[in-house]
LOKOLVO-118429 format. One record per residue (C-alpha): residue number from 1; chain; x, y, z. Coordinates in Angstrom, 2 decimals. Layout:
REM residues N
(node NUM, 'A', (X, Y, Z))
...
//
This chain:
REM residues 279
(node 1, 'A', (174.48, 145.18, 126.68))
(node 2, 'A', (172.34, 146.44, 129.72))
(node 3, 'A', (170.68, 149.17, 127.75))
(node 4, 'A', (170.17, 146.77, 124.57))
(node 5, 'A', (168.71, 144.36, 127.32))
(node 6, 'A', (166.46, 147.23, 129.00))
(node 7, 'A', (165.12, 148.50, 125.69))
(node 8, 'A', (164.16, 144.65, 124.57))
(node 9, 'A', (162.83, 144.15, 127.81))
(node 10, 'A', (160.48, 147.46, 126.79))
(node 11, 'A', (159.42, 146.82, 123.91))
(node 12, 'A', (158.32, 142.83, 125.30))
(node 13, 'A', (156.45, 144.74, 128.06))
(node 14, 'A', (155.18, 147.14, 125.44))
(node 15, 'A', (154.05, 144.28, 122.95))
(node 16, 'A', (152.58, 142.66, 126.31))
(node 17, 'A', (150.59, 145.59, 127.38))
(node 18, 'A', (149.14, 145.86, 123.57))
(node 19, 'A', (148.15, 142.07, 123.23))
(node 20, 'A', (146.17, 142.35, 126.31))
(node 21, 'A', (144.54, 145.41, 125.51))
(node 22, 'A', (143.47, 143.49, 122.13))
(node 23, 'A', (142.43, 140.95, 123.85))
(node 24, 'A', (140.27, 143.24, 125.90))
(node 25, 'A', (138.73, 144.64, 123.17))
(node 26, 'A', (138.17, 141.41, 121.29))
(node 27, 'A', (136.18, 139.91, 124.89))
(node 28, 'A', (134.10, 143.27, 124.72))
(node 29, 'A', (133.19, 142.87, 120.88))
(node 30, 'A', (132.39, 139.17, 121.36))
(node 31, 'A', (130.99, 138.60, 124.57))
(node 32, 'A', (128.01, 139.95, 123.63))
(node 33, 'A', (127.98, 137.95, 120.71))
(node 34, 'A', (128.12, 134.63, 122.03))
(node 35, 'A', (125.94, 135.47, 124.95))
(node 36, 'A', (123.30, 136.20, 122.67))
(node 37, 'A', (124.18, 132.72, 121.03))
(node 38, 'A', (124.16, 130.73, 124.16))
(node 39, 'A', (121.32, 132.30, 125.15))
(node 40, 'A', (119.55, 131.48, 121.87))
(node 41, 'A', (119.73, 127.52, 122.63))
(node 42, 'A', (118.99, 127.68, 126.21))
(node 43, 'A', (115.66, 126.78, 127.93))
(node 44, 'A', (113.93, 129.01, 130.34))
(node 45, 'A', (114.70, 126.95, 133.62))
(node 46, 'A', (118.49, 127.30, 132.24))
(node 47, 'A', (117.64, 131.47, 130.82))
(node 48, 'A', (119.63, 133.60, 134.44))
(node 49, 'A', (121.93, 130.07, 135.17))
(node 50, 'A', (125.83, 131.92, 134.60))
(node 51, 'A', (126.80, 128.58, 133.48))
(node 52, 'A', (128.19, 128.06, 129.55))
(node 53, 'A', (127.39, 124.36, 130.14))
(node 54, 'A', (123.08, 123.49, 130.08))
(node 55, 'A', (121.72, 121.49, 127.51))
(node 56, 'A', (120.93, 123.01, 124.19))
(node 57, 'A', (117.15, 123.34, 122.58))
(node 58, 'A', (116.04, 124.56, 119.48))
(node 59, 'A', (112.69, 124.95, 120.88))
(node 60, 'A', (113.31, 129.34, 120.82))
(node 61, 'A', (113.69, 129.21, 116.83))
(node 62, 'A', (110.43, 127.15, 116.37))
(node 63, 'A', (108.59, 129.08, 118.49))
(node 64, 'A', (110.02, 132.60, 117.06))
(node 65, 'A', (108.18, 131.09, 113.84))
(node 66, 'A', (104.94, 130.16, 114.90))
(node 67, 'A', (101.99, 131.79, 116.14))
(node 68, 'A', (101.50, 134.64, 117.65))
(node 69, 'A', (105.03, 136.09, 116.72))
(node 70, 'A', (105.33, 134.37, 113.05))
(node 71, 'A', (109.05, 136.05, 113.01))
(node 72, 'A', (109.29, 134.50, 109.55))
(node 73, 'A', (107.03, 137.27, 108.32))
(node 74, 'A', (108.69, 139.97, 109.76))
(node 75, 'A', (112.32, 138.96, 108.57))
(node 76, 'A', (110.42, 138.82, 104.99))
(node 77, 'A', (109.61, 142.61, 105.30))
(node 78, 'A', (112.87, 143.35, 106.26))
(node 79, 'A', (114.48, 141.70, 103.15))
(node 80, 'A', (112.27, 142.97, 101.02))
(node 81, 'A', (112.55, 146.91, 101.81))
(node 82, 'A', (116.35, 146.94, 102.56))
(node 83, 'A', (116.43, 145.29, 98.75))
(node 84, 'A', (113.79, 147.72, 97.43))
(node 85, 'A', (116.10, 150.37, 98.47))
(node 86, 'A', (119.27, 149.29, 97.67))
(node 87, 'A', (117.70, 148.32, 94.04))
(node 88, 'A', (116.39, 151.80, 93.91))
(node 89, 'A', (119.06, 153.86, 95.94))
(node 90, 'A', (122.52, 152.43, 94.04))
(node 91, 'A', (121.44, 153.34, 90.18))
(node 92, 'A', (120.22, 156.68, 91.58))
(node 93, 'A', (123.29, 157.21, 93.77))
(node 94, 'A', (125.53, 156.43, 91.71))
(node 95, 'A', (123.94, 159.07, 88.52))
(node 96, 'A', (124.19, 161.97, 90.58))
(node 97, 'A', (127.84, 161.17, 92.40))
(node 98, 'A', (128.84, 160.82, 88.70))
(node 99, 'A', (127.01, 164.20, 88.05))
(node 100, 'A', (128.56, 165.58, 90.66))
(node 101, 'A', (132.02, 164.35, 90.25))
(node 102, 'A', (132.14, 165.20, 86.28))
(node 103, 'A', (130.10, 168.11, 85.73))
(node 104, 'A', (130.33, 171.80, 86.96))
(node 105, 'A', (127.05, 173.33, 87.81))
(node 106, 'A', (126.34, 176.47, 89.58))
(node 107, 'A', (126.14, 176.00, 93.58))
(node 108, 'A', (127.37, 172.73, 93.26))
(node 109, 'A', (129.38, 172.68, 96.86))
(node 110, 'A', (126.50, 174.38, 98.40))
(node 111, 'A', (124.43, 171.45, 96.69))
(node 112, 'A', (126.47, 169.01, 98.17))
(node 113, 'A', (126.67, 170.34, 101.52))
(node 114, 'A', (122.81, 170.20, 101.10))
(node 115, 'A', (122.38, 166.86, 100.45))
(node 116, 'A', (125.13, 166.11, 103.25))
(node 117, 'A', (122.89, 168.00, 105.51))
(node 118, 'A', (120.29, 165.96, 105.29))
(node 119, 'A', (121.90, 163.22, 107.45))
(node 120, 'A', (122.26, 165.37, 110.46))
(node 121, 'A', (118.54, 165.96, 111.04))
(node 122, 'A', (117.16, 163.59, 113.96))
(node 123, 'A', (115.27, 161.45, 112.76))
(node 124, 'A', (112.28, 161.97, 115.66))
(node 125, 'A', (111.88, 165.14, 113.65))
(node 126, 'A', (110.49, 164.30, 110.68))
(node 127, 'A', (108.94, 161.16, 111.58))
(node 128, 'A', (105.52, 163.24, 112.42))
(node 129, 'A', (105.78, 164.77, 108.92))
(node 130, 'A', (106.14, 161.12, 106.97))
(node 131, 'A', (103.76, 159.54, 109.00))
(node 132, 'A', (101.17, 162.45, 108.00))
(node 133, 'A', (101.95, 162.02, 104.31))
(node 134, 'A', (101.66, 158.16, 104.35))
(node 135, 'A', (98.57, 158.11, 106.41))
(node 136, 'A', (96.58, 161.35, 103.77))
(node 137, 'A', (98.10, 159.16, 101.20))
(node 138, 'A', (96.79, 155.23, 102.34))
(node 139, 'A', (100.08, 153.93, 102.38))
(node 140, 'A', (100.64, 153.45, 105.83))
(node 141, 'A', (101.74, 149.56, 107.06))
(node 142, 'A', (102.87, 149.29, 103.79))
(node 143, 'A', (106.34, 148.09, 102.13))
(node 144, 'A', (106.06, 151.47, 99.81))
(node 145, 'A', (106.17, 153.49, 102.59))
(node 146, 'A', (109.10, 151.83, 104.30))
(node 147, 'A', (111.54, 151.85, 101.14))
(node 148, 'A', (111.08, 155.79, 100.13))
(node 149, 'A', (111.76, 156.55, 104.25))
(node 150, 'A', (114.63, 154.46, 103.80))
(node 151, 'A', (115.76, 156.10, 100.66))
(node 152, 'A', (115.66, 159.35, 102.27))
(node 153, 'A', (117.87, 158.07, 104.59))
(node 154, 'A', (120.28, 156.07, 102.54))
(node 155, 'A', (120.67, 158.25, 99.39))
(node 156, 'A', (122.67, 160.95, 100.88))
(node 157, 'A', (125.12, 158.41, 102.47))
(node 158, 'A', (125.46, 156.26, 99.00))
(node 159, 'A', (125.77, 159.76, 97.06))
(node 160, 'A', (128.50, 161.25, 99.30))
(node 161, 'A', (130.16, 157.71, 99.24))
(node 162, 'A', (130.46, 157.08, 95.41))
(node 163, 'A', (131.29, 160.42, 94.37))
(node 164, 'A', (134.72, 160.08, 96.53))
(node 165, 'A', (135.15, 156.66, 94.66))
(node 166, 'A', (134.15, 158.50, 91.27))
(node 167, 'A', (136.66, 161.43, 91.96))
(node 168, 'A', (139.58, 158.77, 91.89))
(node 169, 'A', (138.67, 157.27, 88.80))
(node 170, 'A', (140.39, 159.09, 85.24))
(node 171, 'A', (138.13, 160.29, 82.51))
(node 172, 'A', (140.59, 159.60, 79.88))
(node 173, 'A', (138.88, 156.28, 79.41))
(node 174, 'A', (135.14, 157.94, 79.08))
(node 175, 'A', (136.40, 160.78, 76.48))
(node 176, 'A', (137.96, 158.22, 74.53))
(node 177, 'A', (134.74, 156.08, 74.37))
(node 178, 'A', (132.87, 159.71, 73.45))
(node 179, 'A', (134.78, 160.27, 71.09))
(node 180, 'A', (134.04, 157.18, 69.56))
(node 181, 'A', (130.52, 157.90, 69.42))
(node 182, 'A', (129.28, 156.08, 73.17))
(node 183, 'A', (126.47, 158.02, 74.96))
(node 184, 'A', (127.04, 159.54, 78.28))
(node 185, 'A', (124.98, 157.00, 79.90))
(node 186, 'A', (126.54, 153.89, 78.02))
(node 187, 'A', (130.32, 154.95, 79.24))
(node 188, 'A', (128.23, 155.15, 83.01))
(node 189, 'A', (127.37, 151.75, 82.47))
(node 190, 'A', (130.23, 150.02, 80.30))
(node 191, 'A', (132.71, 151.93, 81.70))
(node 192, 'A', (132.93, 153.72, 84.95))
(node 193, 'A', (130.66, 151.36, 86.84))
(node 194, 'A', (132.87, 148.49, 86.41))
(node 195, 'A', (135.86, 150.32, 87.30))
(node 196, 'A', (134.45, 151.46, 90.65))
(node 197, 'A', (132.44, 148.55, 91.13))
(node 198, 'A', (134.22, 147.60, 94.47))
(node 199, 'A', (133.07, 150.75, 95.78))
(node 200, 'A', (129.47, 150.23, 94.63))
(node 201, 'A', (129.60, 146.80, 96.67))
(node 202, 'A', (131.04, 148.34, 99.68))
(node 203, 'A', (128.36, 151.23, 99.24))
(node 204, 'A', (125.53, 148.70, 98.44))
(node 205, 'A', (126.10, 146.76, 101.63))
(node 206, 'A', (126.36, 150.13, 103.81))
(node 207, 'A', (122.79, 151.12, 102.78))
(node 208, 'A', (121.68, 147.33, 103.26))
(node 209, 'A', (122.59, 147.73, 106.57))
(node 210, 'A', (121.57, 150.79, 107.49))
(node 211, 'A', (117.75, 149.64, 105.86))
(node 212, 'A', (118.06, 146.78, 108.05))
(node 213, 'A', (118.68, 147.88, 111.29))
(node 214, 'A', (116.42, 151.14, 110.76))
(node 215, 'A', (113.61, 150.78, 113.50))
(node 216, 'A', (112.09, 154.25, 114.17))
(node 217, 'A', (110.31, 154.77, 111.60))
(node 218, 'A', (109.53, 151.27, 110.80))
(node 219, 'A', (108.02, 151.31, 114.98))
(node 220, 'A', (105.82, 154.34, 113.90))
(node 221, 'A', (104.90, 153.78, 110.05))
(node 222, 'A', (103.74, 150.00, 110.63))
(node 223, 'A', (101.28, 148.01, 112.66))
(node 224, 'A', (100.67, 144.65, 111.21))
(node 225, 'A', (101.76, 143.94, 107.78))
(node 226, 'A', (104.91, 145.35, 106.86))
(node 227, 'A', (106.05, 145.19, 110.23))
(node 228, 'A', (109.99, 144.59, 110.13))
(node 229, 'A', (112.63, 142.31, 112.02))
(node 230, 'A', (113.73, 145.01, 114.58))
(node 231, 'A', (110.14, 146.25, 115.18))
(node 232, 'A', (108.95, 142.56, 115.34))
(node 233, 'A', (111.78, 141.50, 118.31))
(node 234, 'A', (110.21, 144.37, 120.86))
(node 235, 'A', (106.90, 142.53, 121.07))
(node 236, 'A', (108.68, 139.40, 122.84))
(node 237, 'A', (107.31, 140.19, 125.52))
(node 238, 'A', (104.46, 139.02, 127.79))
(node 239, 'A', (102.96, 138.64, 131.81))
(node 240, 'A', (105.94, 136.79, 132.75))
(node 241, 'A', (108.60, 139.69, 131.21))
(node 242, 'A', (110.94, 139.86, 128.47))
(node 243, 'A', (111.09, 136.39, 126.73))
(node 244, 'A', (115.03, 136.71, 126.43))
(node 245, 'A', (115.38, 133.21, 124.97))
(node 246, 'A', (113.25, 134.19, 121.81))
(node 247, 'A', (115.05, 137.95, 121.66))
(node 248, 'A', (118.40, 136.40, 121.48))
(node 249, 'A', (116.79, 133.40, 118.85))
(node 250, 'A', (115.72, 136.44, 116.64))
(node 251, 'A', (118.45, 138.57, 117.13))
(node 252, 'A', (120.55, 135.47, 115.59))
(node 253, 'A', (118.13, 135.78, 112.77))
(node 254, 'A', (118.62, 139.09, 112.32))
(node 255, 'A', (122.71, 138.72, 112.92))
(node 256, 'A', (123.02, 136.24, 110.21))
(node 257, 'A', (122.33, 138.55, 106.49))
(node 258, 'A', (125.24, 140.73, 108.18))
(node 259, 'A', (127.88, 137.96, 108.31))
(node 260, 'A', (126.90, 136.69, 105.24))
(node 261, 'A', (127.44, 139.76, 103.38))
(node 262, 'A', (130.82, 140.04, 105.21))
(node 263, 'A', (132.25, 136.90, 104.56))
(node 264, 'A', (131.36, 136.70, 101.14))
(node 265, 'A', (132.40, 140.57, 100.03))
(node 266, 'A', (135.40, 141.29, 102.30))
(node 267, 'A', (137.64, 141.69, 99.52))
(node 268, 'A', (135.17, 144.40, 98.19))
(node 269, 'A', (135.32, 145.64, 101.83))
(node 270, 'A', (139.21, 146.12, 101.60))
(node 271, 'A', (139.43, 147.12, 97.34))
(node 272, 'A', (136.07, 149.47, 98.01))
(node 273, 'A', (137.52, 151.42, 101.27))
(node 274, 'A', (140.91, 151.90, 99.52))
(node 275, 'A', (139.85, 152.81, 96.34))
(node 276, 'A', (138.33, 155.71, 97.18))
(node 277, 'A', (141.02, 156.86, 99.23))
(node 278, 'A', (144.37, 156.47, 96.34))
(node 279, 'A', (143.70, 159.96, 92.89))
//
């Protein structure tokens, strides 16, 4: 009894010691969070008061719209080059993961590894080179410019990403439908893409992100124009300092496409990230 009352009294401590250390972690992942909320609402008298209790304004979020910083612009740009290059990056993606995953081709690891490669260069190091091209070319401060950056950047990911979906999926379905006289491209589309189409989601909303919250190139490429929501928060700032108050406004603006998408496509989240994983 004194031993089955030690090892209960363990495993208590043990499940105590793990609840707080979730709890931890939880505090460090939100805190943040809701400072940057409270913050959002708060007036400047009340901006360095430590108190969670002040009297809430939504005076930041008008004035993040108006002039000079016209914030509504800048979330615009954003929107429309992370869905520019999702619209673009996806179809494309997912053709060569398929071409990858079905066909044999000579150097096709090396290939691979190739296109894998691609993610580990630093992006300071070919930010000259881009902003060279766009500038010979007239397309700087421009949307165009933005989205084929970004697809540099987010093709490699999606690629690597689908084909491991791809690889789980049978081909006794697409012979069948070739045999029955369907074009390669026509099983792709009737076929395959449907039956990885949790993956697409989950790899759709990866590269939406990653366009998003891109702002080195979009800090060197733009000026006025195309000028995008992480570029447009630095320039909060005047002779009295940092406006915090209208960072933390737009960094709720710039929060809320990200728990949107993961409210309303968890289960894609969950199917998608297994998927891949079960042959």
């Amino acid at each position: 009894m004194d031993r089955n009352a030690q090892a209960r009294r363990r495993r208590m401590l043990w499940r105590g010691v793990e609840s707080a250390l979730l709890l931890l972690v939880l505090f460090l992942i939100l805190f943040p969070i809701l400072w940057m909320a409270l913050t959002a609402f708060k007036r400047p008298v009340d901006l360095f008061d430590l108190t969670v209790f002040f009297t809430p304004t939504l005076d930041n979020f008008r004035t993040i719209f108006a002039h000079p910083w016209n914030i509504g612009q800048t979330f615009l740009n954003s929107l429309v080059v992370a869905g520019l290059t999702v619209l673009v990056s996806i179809p494309a993606s997912t053709l060569a993961a398929y071409a990858f995953s079905r066909f044999e081709m000579p150097f096709k690891g090396a290939l691979f590894f190739t296109i894998l490669a691609t993610q580990f260069i630093p992006a300071v190091v070919v930010v000259l080179p881009f902003y060279l091209l766009f500038r010979d070319l007239g397309l700087l401060d421009t949307h165009l410019a933005l989205v084929v950056v970004n697809l540099a950047i987010v093709t490699p990911f999606a690629v690597w990403m689908l084909k491991g979906f791809l690889d789980a999926v049978p081909t006794e379905s697409e012979e069948a439908a070739m045999v029955d006289g369907a074009t390669r491209l026509r099983v792709i589309i009737d076929i395959v893409v449907p039956m990885v189409w949790p993956g697409v989601v989950v790899t759709a909303v990866f590269c939406f992100i990653l366009t998003w919250n891109e702002f080195l190139f979009a800090l060197i490429l733009t000026r006025d124009d195309a000028v995008t929501l992480p570029v447009g928060i630095t320039r909060f700032r005047t002779e009295r300092g940092d406006l915090w108050e209208l960072i933390a406004a737009a960094g709720i603006l710039i929060s809320i496409p990200m728990f949107f998408l993961s409210s309303v496509i968890q289960r894609h989240f969950v199917r998608g990230m297994t998927g891949g994983a079960v042959k």
